[in-house]
PQR file of N, CA, C, O and H, with PARSE charges and radii, in Angstrom:
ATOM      1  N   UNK A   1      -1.545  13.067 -10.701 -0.4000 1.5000
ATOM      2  CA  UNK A   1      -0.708  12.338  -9.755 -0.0000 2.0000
ATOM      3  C   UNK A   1      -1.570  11.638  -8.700  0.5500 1.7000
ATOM      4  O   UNK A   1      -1.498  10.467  -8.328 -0.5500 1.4000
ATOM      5  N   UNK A   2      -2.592  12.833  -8.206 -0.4000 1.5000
ATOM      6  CA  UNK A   2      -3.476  11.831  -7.325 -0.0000 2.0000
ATOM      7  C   UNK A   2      -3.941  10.345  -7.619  0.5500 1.7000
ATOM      8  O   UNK A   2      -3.738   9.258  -7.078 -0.5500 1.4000
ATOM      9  H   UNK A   2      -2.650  13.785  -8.508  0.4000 1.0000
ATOM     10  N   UNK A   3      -4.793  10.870  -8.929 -0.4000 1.5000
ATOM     11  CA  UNK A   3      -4.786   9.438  -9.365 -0.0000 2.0000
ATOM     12  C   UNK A   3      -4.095   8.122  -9.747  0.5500 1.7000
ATOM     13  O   UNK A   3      -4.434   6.943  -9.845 -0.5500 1.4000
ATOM     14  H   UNK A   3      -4.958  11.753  -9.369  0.4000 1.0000
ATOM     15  N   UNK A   4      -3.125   8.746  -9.896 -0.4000 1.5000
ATOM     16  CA  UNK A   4      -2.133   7.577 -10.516 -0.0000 2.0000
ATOM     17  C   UNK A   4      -1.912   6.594  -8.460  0.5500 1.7000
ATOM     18  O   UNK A   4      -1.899   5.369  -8.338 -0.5500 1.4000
ATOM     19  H   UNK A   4      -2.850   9.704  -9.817  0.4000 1.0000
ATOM     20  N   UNK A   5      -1.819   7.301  -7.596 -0.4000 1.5000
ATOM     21  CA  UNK A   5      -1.701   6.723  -5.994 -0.0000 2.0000
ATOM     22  C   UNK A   5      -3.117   6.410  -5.682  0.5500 1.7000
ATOM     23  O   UNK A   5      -3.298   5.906  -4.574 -0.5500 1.4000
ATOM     24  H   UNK A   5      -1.829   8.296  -7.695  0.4000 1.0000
ATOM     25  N   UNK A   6      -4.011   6.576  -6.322 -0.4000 1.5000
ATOM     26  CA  UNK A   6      -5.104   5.916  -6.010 -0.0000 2.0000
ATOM     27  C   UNK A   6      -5.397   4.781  -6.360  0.5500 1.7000
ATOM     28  O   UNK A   6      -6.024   4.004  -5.639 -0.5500 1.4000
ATOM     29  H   UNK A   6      -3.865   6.986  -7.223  0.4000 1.0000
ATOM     30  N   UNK A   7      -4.794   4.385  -8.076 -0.4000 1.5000
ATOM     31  CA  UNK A   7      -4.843   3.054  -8.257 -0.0000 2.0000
ATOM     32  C   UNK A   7      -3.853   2.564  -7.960  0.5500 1.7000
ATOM     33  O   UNK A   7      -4.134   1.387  -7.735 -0.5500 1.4000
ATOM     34  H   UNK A   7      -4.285   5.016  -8.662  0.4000 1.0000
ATOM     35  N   UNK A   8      -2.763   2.728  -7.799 -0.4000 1.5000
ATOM     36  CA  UNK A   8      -1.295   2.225  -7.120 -0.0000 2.0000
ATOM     37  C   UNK A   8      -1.772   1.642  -5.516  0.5500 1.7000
ATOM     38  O   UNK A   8      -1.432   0.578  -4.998 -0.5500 1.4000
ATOM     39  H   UNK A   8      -2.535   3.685  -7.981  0.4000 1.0000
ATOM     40  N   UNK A   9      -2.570   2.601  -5.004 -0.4000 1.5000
ATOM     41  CA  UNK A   9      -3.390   1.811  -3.713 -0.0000 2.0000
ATOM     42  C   UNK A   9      -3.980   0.955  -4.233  0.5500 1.7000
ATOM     43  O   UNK A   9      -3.387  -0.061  -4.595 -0.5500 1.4000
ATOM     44  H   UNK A   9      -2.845   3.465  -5.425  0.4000 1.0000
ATOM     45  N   UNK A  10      -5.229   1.106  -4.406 -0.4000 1.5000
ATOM     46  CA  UNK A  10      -6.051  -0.136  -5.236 -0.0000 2.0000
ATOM     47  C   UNK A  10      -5.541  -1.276  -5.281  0.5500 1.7000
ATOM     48  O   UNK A  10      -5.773  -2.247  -4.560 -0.5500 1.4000
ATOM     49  H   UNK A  10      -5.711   1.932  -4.111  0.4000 1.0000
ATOM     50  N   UNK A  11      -4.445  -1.111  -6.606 -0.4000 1.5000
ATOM     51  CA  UNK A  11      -3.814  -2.735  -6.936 -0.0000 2.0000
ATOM     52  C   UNK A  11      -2.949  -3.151  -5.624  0.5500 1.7000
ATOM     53  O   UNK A  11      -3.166  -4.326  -5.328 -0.5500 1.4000
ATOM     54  H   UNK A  11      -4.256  -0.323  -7.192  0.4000 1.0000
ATOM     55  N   UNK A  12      -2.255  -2.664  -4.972 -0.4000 1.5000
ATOM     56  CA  UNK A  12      -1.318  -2.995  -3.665 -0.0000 2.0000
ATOM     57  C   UNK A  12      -2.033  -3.564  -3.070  0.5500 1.7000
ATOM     58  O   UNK A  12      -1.672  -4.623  -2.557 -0.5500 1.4000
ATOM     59  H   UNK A  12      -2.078  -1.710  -5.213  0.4000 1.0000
ATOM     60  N   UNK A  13      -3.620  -2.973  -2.869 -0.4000 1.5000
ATOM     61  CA  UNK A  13      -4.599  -3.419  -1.690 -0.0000 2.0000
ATOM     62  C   UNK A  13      -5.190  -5.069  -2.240  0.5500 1.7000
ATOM     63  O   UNK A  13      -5.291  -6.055  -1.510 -0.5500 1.4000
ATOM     64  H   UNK A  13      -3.913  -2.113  -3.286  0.4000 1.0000
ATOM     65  N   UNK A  14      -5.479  -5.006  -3.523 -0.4000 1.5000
ATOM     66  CA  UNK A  14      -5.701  -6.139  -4.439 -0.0000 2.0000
ATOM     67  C   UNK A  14      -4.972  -6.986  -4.030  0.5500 1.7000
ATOM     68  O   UNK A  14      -5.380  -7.918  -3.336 -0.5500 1.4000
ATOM     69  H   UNK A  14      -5.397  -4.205  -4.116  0.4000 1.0000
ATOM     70  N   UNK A  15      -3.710  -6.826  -4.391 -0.4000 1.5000
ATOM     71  CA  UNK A  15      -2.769  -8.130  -4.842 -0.0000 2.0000
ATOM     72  C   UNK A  15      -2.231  -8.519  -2.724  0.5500 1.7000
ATOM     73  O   UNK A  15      -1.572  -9.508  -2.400 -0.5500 1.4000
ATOM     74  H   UNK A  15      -3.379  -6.069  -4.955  0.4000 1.0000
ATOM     75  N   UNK A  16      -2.587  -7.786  -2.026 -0.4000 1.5000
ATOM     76  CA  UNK A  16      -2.483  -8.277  -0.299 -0.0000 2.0000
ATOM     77  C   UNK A  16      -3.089  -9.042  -0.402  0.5500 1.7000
ATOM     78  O   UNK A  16      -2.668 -10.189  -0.553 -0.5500 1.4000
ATOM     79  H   UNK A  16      -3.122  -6.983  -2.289  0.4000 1.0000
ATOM     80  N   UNK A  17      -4.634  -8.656  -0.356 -0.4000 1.5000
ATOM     81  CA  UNK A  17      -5.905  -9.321  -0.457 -0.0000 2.0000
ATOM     82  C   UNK A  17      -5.445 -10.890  -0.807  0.5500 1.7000
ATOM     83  O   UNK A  17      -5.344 -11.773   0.045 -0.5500 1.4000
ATOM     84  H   UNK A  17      -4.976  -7.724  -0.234  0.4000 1.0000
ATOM     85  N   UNK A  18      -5.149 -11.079  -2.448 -0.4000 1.5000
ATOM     86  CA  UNK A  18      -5.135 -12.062  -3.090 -0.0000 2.0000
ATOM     87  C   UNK A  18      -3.931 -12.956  -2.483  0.5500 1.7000
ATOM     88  O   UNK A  18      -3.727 -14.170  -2.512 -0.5500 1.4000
ATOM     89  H   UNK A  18      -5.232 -10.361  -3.140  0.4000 1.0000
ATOM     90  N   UNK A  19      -3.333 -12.054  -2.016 -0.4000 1.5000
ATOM     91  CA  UNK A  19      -1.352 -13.152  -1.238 -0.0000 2.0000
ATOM     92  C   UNK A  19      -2.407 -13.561  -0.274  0.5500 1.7000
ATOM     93  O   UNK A  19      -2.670 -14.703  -0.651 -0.5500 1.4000
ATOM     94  H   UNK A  19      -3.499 -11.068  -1.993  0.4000 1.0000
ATOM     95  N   UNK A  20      -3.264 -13.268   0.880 -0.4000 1.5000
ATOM     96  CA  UNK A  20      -3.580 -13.472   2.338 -0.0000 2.0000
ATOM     97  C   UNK A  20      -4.145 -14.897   2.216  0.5500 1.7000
ATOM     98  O   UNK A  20      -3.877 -15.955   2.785 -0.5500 1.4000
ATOM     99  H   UNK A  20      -3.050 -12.340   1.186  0.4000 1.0000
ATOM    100  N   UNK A  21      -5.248 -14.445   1.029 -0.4000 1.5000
ATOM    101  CA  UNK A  21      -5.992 -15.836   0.575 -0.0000 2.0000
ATOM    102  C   UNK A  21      -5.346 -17.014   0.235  0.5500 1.7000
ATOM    103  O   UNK A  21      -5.726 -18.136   0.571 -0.5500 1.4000
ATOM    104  H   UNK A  21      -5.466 -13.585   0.567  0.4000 1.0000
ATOM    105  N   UNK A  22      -4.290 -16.734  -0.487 -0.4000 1.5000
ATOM    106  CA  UNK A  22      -3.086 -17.710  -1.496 -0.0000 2.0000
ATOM    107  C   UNK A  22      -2.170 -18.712   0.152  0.5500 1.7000
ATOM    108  O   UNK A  22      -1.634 -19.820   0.172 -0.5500 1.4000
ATOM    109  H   UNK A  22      -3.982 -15.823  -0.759  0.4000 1.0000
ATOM    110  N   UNK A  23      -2.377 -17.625   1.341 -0.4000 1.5000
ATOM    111  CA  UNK A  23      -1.220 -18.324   2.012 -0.0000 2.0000
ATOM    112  C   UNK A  23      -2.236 -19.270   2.784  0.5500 1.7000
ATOM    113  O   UNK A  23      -1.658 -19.902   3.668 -0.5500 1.4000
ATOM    114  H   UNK A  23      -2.813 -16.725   1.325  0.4000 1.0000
ATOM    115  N   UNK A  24      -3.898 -19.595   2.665 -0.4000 1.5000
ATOM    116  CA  UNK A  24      -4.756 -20.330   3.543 -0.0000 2.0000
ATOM    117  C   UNK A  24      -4.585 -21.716   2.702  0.5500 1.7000
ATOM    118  O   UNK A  24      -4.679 -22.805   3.267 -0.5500 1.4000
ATOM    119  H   UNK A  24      -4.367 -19.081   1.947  0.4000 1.0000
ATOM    120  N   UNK A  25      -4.329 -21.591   1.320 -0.4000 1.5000
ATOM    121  CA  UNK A  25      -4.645 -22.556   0.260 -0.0000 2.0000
ATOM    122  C   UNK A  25      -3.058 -22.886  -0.530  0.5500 1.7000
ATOM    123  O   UNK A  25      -3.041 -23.143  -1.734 -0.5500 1.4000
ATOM    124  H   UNK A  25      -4.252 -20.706   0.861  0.4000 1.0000
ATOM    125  N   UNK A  26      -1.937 -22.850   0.180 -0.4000 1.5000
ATOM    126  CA  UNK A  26      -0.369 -23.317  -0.034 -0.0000 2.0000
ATOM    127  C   UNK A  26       0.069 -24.293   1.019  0.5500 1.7000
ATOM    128  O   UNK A  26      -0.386 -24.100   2.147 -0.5500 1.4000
ATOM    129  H   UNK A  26      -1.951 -22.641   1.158  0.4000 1.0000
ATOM    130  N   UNK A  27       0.736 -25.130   0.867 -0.4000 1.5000
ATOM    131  CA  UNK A  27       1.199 -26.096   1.784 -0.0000 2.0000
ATOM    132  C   UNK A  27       2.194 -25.026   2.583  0.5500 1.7000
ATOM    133  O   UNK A  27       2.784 -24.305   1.778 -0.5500 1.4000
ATOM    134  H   UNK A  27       1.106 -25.286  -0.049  0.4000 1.0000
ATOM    135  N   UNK A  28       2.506 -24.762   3.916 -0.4000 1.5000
ATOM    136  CA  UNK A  28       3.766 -24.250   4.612 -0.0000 2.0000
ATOM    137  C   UNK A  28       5.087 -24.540   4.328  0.5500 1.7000
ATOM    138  O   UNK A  28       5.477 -25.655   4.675 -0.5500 1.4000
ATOM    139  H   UNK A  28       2.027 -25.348   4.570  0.4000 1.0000
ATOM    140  N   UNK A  29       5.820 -23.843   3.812 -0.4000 1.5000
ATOM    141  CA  UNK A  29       6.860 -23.996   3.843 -0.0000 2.0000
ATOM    142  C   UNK A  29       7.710 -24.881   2.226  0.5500 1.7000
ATOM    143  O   UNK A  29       8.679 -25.582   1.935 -0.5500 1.4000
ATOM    144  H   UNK A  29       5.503 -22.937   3.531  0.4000 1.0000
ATOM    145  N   UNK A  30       6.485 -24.194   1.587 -0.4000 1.5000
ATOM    146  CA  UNK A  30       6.543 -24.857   0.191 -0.0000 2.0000
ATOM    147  C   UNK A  30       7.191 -23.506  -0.354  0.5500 1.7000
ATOM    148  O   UNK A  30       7.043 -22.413   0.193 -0.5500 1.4000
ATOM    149  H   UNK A  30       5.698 -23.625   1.824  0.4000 1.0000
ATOM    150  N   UNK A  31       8.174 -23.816  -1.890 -0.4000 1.5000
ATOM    151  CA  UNK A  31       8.150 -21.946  -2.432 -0.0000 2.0000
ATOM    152  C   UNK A  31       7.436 -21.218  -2.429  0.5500 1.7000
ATOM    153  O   UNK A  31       7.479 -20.032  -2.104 -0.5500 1.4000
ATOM    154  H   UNK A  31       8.294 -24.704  -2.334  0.4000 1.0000
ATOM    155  N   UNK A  32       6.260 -22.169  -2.990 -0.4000 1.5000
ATOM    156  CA  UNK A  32       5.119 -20.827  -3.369 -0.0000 2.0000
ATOM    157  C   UNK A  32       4.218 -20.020  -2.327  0.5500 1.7000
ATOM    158  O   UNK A  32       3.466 -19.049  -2.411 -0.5500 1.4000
ATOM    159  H   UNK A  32       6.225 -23.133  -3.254  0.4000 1.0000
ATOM    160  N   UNK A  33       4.649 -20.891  -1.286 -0.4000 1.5000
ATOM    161  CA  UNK A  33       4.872 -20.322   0.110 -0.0000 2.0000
ATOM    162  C   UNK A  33       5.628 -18.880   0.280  0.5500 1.7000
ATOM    163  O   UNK A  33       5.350 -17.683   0.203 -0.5500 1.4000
ATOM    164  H   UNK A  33       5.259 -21.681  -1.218  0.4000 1.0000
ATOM    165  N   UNK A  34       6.388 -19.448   0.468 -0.4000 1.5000
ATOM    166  CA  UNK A  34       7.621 -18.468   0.694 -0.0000 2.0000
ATOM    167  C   UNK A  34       7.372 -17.217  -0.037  0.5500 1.7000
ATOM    168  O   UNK A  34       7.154 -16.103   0.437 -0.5500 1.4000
ATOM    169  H   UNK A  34       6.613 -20.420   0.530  0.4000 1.0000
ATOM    170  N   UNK A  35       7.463 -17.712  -1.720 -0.4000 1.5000
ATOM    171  CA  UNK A  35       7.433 -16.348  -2.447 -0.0000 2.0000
ATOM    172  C   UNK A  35       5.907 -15.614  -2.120  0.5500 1.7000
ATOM    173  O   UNK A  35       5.762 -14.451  -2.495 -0.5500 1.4000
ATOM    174  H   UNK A  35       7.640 -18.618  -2.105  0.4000 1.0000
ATOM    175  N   UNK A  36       5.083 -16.121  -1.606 -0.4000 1.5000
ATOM    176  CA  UNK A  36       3.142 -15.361  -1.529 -0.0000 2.0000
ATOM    177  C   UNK A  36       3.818 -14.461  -0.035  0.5500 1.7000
ATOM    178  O   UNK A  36       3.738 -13.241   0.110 -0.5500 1.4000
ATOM    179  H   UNK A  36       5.201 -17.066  -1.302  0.4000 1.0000
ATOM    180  N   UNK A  37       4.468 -15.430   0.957 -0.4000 1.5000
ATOM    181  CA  UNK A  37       4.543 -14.536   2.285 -0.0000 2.0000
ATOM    182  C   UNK A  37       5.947 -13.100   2.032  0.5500 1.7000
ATOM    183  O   UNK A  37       6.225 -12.069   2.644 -0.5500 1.4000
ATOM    184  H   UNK A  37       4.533 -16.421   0.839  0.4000 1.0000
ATOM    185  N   UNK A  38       6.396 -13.670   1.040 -0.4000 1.5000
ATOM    186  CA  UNK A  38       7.225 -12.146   0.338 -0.0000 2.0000
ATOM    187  C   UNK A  38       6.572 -10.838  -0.090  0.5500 1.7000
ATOM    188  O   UNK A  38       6.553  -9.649   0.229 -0.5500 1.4000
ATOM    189  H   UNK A  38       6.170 -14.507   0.542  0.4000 1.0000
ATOM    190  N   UNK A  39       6.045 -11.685  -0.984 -0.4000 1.5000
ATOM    191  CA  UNK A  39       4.949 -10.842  -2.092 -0.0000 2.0000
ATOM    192  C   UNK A  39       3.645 -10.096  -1.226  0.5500 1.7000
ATOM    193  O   UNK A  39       3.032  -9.172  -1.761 -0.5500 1.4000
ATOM    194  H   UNK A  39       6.061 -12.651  -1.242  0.4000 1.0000
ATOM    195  N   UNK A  40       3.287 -10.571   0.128 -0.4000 1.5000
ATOM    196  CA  UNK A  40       2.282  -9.800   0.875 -0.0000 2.0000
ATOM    197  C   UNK A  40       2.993  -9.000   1.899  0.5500 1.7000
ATOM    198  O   UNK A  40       2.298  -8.240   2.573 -0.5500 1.4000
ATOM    199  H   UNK A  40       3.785 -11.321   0.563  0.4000 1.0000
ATOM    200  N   UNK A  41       4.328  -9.051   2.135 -0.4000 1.5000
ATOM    201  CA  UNK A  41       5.015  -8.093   2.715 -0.0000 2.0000
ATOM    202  C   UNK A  41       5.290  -7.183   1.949  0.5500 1.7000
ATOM    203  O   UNK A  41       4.501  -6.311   2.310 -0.5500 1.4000
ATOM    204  H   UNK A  41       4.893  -9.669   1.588  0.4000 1.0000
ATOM    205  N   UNK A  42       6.026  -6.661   0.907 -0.4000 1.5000
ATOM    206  CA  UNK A  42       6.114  -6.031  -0.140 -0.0000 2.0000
ATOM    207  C   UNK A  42       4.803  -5.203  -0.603  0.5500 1.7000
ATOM    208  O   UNK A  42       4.848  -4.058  -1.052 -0.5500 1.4000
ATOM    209  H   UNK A  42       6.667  -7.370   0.614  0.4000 1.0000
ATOM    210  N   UNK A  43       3.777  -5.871  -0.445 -0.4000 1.5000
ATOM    211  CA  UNK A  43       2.416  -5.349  -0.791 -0.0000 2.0000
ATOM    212  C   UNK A  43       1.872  -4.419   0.317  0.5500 1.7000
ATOM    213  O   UNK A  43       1.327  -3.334   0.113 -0.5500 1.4000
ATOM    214  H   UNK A  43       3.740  -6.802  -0.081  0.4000 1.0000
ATOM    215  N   UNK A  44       2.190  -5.238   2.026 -0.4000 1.5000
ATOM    216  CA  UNK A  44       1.890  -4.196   2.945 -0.0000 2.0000
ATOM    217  C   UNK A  44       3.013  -3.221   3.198  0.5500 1.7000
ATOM    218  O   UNK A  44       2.586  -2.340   3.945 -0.5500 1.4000
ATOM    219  H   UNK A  44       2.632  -6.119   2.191  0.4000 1.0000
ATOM    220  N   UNK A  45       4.052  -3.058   2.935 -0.4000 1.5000
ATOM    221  CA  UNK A  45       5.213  -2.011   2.528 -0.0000 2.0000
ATOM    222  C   UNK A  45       4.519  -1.126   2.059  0.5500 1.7000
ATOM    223  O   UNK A  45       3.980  -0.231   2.709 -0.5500 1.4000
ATOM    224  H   UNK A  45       4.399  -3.773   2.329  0.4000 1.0000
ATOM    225  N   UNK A  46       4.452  -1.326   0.625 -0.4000 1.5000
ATOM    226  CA  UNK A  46       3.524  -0.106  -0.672 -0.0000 2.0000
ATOM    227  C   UNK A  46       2.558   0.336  -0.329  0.5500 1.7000
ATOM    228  O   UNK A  46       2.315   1.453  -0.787 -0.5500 1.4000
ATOM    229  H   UNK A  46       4.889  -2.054   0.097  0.4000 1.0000
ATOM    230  N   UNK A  47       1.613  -0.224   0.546 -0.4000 1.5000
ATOM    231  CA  UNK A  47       0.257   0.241   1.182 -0.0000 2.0000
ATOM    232  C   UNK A  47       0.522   1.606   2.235  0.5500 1.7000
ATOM    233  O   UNK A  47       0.030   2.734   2.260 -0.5500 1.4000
ATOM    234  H   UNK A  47       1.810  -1.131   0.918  0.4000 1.0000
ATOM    235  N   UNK A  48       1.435   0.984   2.983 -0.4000 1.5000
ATOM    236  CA  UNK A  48       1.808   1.756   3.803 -0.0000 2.0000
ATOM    237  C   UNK A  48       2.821   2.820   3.448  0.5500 1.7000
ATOM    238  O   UNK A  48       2.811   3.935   3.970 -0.5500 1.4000
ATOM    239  H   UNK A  48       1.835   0.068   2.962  0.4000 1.0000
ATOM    240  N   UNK A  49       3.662   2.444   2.571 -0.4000 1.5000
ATOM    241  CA  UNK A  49       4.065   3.924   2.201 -0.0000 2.0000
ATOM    242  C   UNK A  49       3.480   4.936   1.519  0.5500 1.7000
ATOM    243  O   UNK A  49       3.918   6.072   1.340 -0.5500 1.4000
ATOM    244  H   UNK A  49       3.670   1.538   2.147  0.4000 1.0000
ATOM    245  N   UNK A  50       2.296   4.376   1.088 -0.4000 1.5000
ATOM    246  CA  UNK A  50       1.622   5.071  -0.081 -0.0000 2.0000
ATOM    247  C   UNK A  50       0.568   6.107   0.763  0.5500 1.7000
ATOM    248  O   UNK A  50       0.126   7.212   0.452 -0.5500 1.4000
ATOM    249  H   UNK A  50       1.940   3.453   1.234  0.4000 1.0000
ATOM    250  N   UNK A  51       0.324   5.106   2.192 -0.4000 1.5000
ATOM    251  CA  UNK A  51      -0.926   6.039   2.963 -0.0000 2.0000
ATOM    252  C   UNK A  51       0.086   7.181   3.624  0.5500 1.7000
ATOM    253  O   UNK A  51      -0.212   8.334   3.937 -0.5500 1.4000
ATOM    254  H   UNK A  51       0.683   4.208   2.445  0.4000 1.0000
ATOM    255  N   UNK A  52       1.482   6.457   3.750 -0.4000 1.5000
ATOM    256  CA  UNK A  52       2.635   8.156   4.912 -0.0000 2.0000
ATOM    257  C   UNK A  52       2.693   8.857   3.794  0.5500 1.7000
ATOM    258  O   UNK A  52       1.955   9.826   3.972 -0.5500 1.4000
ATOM    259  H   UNK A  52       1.724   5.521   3.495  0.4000 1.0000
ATOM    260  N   UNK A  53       3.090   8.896   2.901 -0.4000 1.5000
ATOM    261  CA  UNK A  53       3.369   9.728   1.341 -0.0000 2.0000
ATOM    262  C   UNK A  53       1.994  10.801   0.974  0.5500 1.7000
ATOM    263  O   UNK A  53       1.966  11.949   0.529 -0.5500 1.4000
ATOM    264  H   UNK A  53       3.689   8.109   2.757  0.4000 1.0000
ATOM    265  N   UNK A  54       0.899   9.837   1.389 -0.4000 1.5000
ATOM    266  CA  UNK A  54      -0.364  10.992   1.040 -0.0000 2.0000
ATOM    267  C   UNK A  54      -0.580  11.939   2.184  0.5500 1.7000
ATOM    268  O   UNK A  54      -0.802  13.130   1.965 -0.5500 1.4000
ATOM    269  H   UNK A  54       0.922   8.905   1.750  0.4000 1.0000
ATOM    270  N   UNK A  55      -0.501  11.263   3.846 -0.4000 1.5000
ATOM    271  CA  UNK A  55      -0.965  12.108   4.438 -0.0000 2.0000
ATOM    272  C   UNK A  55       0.190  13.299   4.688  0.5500 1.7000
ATOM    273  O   UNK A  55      -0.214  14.460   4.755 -0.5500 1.4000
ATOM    274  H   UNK A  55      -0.321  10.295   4.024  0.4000 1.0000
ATOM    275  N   UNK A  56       1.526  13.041   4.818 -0.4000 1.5000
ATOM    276  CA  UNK A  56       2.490  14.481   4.328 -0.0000 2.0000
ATOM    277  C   UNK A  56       2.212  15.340   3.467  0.5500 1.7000
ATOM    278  O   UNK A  56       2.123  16.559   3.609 -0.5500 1.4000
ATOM    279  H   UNK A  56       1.854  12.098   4.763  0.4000 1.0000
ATOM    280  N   UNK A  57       2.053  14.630   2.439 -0.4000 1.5000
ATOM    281  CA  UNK A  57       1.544  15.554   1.335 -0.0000 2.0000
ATOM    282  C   UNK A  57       0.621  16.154   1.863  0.5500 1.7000
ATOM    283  O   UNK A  57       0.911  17.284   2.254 -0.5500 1.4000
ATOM    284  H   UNK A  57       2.126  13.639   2.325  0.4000 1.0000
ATOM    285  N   UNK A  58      -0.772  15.695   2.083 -0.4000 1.5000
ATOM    286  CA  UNK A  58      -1.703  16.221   2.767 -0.0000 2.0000
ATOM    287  C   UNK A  58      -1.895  17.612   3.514  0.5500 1.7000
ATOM    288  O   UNK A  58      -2.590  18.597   3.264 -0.5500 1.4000
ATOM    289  H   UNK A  58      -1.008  14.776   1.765  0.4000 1.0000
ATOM    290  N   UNK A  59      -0.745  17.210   4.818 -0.4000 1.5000
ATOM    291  CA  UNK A  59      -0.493  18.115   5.679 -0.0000 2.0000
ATOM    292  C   UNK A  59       0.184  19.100   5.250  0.5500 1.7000
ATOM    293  O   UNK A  59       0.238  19.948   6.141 -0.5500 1.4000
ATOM    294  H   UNK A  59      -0.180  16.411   5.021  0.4000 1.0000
ATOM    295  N   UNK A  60       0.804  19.461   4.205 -0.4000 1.5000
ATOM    296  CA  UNK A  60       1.784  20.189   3.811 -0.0000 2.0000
ATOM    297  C   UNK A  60       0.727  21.134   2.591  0.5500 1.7000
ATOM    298  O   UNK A  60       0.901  22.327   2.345 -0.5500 1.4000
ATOM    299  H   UNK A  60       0.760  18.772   3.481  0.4000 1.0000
ATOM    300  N   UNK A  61      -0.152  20.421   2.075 -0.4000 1.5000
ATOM    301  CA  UNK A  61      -1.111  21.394   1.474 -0.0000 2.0000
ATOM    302  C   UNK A  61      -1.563  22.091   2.520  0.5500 1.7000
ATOM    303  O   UNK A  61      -1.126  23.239   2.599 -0.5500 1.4000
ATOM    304  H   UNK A  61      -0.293  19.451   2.275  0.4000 1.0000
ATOM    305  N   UNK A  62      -2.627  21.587   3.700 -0.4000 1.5000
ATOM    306  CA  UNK A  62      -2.983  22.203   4.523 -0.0000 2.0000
ATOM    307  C   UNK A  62      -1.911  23.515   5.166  0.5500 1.7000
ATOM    308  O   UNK A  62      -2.464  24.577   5.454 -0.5500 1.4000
ATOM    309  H   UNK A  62      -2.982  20.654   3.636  0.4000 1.0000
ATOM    310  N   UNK A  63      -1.183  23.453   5.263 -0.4000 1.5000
ATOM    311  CA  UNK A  63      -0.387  24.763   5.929 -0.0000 2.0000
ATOM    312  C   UNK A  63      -0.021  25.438   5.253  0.5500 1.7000
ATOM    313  O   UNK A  63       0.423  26.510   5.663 -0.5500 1.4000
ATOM    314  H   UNK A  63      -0.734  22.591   5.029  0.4000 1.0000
ATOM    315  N   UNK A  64      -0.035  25.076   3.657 -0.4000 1.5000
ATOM    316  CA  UNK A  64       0.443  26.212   2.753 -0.0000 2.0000
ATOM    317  C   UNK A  64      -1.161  27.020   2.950  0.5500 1.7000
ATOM    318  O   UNK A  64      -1.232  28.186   3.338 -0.5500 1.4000
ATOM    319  H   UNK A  64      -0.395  24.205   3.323  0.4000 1.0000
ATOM    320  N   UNK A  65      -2.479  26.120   2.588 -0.4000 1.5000
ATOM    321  CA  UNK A  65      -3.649  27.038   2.715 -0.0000 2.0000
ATOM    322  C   UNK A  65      -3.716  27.904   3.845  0.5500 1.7000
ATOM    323  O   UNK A  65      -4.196  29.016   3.624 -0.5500 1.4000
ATOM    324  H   UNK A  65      -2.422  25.173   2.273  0.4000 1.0000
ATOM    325  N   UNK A  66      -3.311  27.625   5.106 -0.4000 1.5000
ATOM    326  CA  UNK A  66      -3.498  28.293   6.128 -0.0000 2.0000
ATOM    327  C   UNK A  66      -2.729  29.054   6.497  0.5500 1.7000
ATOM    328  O   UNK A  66      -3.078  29.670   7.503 -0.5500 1.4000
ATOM    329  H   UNK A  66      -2.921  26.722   5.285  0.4000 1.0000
ATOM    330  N   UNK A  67      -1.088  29.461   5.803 -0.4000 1.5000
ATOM    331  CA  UNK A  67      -0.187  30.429   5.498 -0.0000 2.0000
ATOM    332  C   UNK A  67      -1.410  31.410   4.400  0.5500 1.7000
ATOM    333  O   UNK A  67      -1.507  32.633   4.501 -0.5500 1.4000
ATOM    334  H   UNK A  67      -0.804  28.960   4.985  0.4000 1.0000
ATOM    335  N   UNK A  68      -1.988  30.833   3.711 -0.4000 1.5000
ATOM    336  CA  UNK A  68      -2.547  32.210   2.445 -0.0000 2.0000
ATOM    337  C   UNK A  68      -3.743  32.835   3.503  0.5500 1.7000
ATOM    338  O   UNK A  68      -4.006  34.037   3.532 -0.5500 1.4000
ATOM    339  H   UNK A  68      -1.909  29.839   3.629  0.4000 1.0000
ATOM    340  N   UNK A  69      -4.413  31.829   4.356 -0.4000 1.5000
ATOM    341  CA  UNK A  69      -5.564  32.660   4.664 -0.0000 2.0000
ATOM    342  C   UNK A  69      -4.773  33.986   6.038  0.5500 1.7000
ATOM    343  O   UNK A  69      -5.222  35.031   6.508 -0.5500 1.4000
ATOM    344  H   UNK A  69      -4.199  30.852   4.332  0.4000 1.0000
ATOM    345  N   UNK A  70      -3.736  33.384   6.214 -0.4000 1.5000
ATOM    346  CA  UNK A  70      -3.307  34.802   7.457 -0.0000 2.0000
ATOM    347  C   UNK A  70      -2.893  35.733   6.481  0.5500 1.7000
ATOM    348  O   UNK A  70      -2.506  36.852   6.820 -0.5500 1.4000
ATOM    349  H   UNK A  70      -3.371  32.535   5.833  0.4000 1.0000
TER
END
């Protein structure tokens, strides 16, 4: 599972990357506009849910370990 959210980061982080660039080199207010400034919201969505999703998880390992060591 870890892995599978590691490349699920990865590509999310990828395809931002590639929208940020796409919106320097689109005319404003063109579709392909529109749909790149969609498509890099959506991308920083997934990024960001993907980093709250790990560090819960995270934290929630941590206190089960520190419930076993008392």
């Amino acid at each position: 599972m870890e892995k599978a959210v590691s490349i699920t980061l990865r590509l999310a982080l990828f395809l931002l990357i590639a929208n940020i660039i796409m919106l320097f080199i689109l005319e404003p207010l063109s579709a392909e506009f529109v749909v790149t400034v969609i498509s890099a919201v959506l991308m920083l969505v997934l990024v960001a849910v993907i980093v709250i999703v790990r560090a819960v998880k995270d934290k929630k390992e941590r206190g089960k370990e520190m419930k076993k060591d008392e």
